[in-house]
C-alpha positions in Angstrom: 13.6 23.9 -24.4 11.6 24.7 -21.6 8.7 22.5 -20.2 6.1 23.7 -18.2 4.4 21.2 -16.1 0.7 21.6 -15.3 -1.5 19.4 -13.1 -2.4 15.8 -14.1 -5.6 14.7 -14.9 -6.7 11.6 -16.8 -7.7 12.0 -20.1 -10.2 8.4 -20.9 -10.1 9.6 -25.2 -6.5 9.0 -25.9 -5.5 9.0 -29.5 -2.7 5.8 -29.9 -1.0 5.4 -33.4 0.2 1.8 -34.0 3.5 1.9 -36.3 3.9 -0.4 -38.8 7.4 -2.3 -39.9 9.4 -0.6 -42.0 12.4 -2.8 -44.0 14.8 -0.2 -45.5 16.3 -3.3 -47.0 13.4 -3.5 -49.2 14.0 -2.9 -53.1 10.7 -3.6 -54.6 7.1 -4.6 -53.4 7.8 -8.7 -54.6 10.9 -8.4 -52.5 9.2 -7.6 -49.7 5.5 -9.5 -50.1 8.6 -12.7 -50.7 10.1 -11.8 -47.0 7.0 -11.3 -45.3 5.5 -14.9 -46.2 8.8 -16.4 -45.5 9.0 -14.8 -42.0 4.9 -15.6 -41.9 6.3 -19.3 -42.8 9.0 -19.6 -40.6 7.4 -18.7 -37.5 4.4 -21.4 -38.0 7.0 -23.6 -38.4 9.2 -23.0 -35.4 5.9 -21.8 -33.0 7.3 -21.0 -29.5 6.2 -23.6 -26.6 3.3 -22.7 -24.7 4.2 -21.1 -21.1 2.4 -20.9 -18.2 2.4 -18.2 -15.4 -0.5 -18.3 -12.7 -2.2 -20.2 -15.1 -2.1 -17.9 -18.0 -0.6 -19.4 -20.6 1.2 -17.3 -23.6 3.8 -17.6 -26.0 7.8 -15.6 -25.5 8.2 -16.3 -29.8 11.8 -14.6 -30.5 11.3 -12.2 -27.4 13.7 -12.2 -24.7 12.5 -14.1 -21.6 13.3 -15.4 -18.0 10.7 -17.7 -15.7 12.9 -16.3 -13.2 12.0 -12.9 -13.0 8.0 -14.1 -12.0 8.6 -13.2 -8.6 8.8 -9.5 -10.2 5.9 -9.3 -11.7 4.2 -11.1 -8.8 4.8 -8.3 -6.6 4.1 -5.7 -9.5 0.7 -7.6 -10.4 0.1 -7.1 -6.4 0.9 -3.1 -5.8 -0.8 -2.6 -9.3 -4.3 -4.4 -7.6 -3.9 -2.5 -4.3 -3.8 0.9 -6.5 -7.0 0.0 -8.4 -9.0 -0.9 -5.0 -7.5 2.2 -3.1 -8.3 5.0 -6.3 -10.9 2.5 -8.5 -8.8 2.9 -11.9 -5.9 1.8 -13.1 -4.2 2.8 -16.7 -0.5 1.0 -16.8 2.1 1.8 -19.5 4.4 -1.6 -20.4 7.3 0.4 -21.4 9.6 -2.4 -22.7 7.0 -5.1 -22.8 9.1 -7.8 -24.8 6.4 -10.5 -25.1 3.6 -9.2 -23.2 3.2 -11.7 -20.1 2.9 -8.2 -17.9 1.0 -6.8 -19.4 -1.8 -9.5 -19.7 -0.9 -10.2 -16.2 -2.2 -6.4 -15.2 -5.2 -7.1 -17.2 -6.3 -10.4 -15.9 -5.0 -10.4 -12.2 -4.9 -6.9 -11.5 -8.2 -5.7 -13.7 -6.2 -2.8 -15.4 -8.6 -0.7 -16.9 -6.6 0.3 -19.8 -2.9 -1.4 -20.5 -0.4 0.6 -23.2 2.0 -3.0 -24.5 4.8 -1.4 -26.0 8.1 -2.6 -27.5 10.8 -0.8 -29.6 10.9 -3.8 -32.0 7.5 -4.8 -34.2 8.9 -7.6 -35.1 7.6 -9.1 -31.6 3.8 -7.4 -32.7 2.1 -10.9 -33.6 3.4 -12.6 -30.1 2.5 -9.7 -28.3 -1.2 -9.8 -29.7 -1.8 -13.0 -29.7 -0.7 -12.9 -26.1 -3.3 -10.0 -25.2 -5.9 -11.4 -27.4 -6.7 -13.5 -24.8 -8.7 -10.7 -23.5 -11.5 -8.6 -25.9 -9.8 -5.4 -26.5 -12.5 -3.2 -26.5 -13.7 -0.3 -28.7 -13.3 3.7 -28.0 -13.3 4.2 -24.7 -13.7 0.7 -23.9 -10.8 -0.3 -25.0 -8.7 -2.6 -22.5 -5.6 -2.6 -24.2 -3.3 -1.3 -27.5 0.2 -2.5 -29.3 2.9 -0.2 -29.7 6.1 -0.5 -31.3 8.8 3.2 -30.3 11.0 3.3 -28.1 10.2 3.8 -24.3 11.3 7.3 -24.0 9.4 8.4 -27.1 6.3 6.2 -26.1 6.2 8.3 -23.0 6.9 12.0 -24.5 3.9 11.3 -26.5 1.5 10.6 -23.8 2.5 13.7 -21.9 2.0 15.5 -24.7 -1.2 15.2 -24.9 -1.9 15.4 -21.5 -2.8 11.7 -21.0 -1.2 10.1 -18.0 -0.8 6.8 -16.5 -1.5 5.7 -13.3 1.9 3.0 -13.2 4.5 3.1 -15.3 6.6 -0.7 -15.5 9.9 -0.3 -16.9 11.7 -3.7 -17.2 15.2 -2.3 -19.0 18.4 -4.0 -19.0 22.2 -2.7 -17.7 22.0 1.1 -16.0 20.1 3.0 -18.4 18.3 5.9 -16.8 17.8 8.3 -19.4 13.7 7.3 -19.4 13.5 8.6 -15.7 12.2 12.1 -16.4 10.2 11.3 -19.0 8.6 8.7 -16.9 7.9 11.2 -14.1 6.1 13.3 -17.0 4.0 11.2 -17.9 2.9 9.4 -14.4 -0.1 10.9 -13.0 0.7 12.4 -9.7 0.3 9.8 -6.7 1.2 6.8 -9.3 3.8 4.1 -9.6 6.8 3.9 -11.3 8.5 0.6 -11.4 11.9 0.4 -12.4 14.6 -1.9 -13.0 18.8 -2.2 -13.5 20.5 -5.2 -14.1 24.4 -3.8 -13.9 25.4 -6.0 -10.8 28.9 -4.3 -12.0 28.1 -0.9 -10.9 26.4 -1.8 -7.4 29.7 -4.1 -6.8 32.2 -1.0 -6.8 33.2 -2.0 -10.5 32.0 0.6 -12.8 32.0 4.2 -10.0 32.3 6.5 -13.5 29.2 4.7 -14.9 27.4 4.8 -11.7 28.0 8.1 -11.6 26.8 8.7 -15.2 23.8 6.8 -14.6 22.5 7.6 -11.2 24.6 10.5 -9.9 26.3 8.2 -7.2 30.2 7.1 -7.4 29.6 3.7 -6.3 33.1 1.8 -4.5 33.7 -2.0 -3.7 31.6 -2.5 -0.6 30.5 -6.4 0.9 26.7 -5.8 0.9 26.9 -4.5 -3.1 23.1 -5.8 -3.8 21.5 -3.7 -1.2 23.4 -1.0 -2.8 22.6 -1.2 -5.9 19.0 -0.7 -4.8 19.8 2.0 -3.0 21.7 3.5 -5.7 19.1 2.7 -8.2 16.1 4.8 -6.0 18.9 7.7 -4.9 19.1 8.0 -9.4 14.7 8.5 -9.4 15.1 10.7 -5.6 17.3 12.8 -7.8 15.9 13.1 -11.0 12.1 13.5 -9.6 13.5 16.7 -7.2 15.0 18.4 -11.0 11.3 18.4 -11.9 9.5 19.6 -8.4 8.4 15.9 -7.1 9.6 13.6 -4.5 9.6 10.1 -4.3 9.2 6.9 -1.9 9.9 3.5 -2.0 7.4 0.9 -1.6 9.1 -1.9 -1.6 12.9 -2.9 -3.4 13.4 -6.3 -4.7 16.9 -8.1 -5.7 16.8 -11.2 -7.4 20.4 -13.5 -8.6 19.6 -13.8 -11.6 20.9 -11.2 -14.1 21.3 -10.2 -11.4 17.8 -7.8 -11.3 17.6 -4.8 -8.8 13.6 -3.9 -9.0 11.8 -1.0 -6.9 8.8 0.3 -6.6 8.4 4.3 -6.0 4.9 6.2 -5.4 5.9 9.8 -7.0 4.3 13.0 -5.2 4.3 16.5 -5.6 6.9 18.7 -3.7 10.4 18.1 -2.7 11.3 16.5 0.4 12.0 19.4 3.6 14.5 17.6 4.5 17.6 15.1 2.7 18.4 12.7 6.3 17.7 10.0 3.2 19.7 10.9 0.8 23.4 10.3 1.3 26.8 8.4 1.9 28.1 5.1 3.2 30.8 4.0 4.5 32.5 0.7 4.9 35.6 0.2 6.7 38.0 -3.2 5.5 39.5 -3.2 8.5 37.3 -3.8 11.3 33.7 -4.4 9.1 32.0 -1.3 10.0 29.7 0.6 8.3 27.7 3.5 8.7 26.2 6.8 6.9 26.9 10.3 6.3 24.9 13.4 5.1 26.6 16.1 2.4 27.8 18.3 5.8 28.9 15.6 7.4 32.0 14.2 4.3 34.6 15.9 6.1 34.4 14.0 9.4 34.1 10.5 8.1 36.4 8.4 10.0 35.7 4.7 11.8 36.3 4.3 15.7 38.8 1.5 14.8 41.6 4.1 13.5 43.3 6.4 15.8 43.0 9.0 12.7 39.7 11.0 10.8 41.6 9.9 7.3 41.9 6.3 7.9 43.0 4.4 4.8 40.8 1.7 5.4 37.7 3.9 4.9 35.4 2.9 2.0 33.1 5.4 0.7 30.1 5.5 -1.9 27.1 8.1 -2.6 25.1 9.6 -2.8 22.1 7.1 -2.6 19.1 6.3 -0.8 19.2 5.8 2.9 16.1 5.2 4.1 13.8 1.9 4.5 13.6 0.1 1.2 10.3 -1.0 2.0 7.1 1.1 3.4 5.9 -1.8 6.2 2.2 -1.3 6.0 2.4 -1.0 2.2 4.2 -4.3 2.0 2.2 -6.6 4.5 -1.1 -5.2 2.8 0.8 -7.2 -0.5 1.5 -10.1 1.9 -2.4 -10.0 3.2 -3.6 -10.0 -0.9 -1.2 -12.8 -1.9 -2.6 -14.9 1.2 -6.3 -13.6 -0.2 -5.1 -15.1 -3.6 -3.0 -18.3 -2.2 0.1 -17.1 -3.6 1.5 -18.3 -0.4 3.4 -21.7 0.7 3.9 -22.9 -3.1 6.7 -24.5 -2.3 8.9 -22.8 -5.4 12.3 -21.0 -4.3 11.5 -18.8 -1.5 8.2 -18.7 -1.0 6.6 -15.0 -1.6 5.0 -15.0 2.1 8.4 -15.3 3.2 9.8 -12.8 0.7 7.4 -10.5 1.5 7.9 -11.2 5.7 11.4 -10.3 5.2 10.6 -7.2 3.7 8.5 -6.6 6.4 11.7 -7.0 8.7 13.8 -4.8 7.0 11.3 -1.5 7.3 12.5 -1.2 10.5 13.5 2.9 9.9 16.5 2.1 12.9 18.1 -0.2 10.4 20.9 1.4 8.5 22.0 0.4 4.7 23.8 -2.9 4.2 24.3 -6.2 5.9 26.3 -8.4 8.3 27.4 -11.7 6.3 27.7 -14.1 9.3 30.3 -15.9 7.6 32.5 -12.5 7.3 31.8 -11.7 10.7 33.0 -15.3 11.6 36.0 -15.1 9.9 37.3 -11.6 11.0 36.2 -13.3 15.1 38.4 -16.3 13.8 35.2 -18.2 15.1 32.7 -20.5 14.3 29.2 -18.5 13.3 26.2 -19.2 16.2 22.8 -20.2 14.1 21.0 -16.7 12.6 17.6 -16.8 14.6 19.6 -17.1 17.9 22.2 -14.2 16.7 19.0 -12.0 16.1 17.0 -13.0 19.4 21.1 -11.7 21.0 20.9 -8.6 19.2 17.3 -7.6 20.2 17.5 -8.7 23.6 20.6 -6.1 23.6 18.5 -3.1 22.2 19.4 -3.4 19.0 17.1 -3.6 15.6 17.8 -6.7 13.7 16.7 -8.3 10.9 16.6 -10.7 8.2 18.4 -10.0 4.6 15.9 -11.0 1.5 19.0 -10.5 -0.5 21.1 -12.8 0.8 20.1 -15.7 3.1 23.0 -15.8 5.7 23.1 -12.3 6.7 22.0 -10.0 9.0 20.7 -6.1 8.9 21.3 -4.4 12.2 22.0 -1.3 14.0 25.0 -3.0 15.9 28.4 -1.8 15.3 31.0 -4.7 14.4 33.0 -4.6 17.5 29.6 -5.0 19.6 28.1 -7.6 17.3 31.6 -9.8 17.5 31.7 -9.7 20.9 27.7 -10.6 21.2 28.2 -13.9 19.1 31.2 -14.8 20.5 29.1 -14.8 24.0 26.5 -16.8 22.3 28.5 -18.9 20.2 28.4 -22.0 22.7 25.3 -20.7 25.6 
């Protein structure tokens, strides 16, 4: 089937149909009216505990849920507020809601205009309501916010067609799934958000290539900074699927967190392919001498490292195609760090602290900084040496020309546009000055 895609405009009278259960287990109507006040009973009996996030408090009920991914939705609460002051609307689609803390989160904190909750399984329908309920719903075309229970893709076909779009989509799925990519693009109105997630740490590690390859069109091999790859690999999977449909795509800010682990980013969609694909590529990593660096399409049959005497050096690590570029737009990301201070999200004392987060990202915009990182342990270890303290490695590196920065991913590591040999030799020199 072909699909013809036609400007985006926001339609404010959208028609929502709320499914209701279905139990093909059913066999008569006392069968089921008996399992619908047992299940009523049991959950008054066994009532989840009350949470609290930024002083919203909710219930998770049955509904799978981490207090570690908060940072996530911190920083998606914070782009999602920046959108609604730059354009003065905001319409989000929860994709996989599970028990509806984003979503109430985009109401409250963010003032979404309209929020679409929806999640494949009804069984969650009462925690997500009572969750939401906390704000008045509306009528017509005052309504805040609607339940639905289909699955993401099919939630998403359905508002495109019809014509009615959202402004950011959130998509909080689990493993490498990308089949909901071009539907999300669909249904995005031009100029909006897309938030996505993957939480295979397999496939950015170098252990899955043929699934990586499945998933986001890159064959993904062992390299040391695997996390920043697999953000890379995960926005490379939307650059590719948003070109298929005429649209082009840039990170706003990526996010990795341990646990799961959770590889988040943050992509403003456009119209019109990119003139030019310096982003979109290869890297390399060598296991002999440490170094790394990148390579377009015409460039895969020179790929060699300066350590071998030979262009086919056996030692030669490669992965791609994935995104190359910054994973964070700088401006875009320190106006989140100036709202979080305008909110006093800042120097709470939890983890790292989202100023900091957010600092770091700051850092790593640098455009001269290429993909991956320098573990300062690994780079002590291959200089048989002891490692100098990070701060005075970076004030070496800069006071030598070179970009440097700080890793958000991992704390004792380094992003920089020194090769190995150089950086060894620099900490070696300012191991003991």
């Amino acid at each position: 089937m072909l699909l013809t895609l036609s400007p985006k405009t926001l339609s404010s009278s959208s028609f929502f149909t709320v499914h209701k259960s279905q139990n093909p287990k059913c066999k008569s109507p006392d069968s089921c009216r008996f399992k619908s006040l047992k299940c009523s009973f049991d959950r008054i009996l066994v009532k989840s505990e009350v949470q609290i996030e930024r002083n919203l408090e909710f219930e998770t009920g049955d509904t799978f849920f981490r207090h570690e991914s908060a940072r996530g939705r911190d920083l998606g609460v914070l782009s999602a507020t920046l959108y609604k002051r730059s354009n003065g609307s905001l319409r989000v689609l929860d994709a996989m809601c599970g028990c509806g803390i984003r979503s109430l989160r985009y109401l409250v904190e963010a003032e979404a205009d309209f929020v679409m909750a929806n999640d494949a399984n009804d069984d969650n329908r009462r925690v997500i309501t009572d969750n939401l309920s906390k704000v008045e719903r509306g009528t017509g075309d005052e309504r805040r916010w609607v339940v639905t229970h289909m699955l993401a893709n099919k939630a998403m076909i359905e508002r495109y067609m019809v014509a009615d779009f959202f402004d950011m989509i959130d998509i909080d799925s689990f493993g490498s799934d990308s089949s909901f990519l071009r539907d999300a693009f669909n249904a995005l109105r031009l100029g909006g958000l897309l938030y996505l997630t993957s939480t295979d740490g397999y496939s950015s590690g170098g252990h899955r290539p043929y699934n990586s390859l499945a998933a986001y069109g890159a064959f993904i091999r062992p390299m040391p900074f695997g996390n920043e790859i697999g953000l890379r690999m995960l926005i490379g999977g939307a650059v590719r699927e948003a070109a298929l449909l005429g649209y082009h795509v840039t990170p706003l800010f990526s996010y990795y967190s341990y646990h799961g682990p959770v590889f988040r980013v943050m992509l403003r969609v456009h119209r019109g392919k990119l003139h030019e694909d310096r982003n979109y590529g290869f890297v390399t990593h060598c296991n002999l001498c440490g170094h790394s660096h990148t390579l377009r399409f015409d460039e895969l049959g020179l790929m060699g490292c300066p350590c071998s005497d030979t262009k086919a050096s056996s030692s030669l690590v490669v992965s791609g195609p994935m995104w190359l570029g910054p994973l964070h737009d700088a401006s875009y990301v320190t106006e989140m760090l100036e709202l979080a201070k305008e909110w006093g999200w800042v120097s709470e004392g939890t983890g790292m602290d989202l100023d900091k987060l957010l600092s770091i990202m700051i850092e790593e915009s640098d455009p001269r900084l290429p993909p991956g990182y320098t573990k300062m342990d690994e780079m002590a270890s291959r200089a048989k040496m002891n490692s100098p303290p990070l701060k005075k490695m970076m004030s070496a590196l800069v006071k030598e020309g070179y970009a440097a920065s700080r890793s958000h991913i991992i704390p004792n590591a380094l992003k920089t546009d020194c090769p190995m040999s150089h950086f060894v030799r620099i900490a070696k020199e300012n191991l003991h000055s």
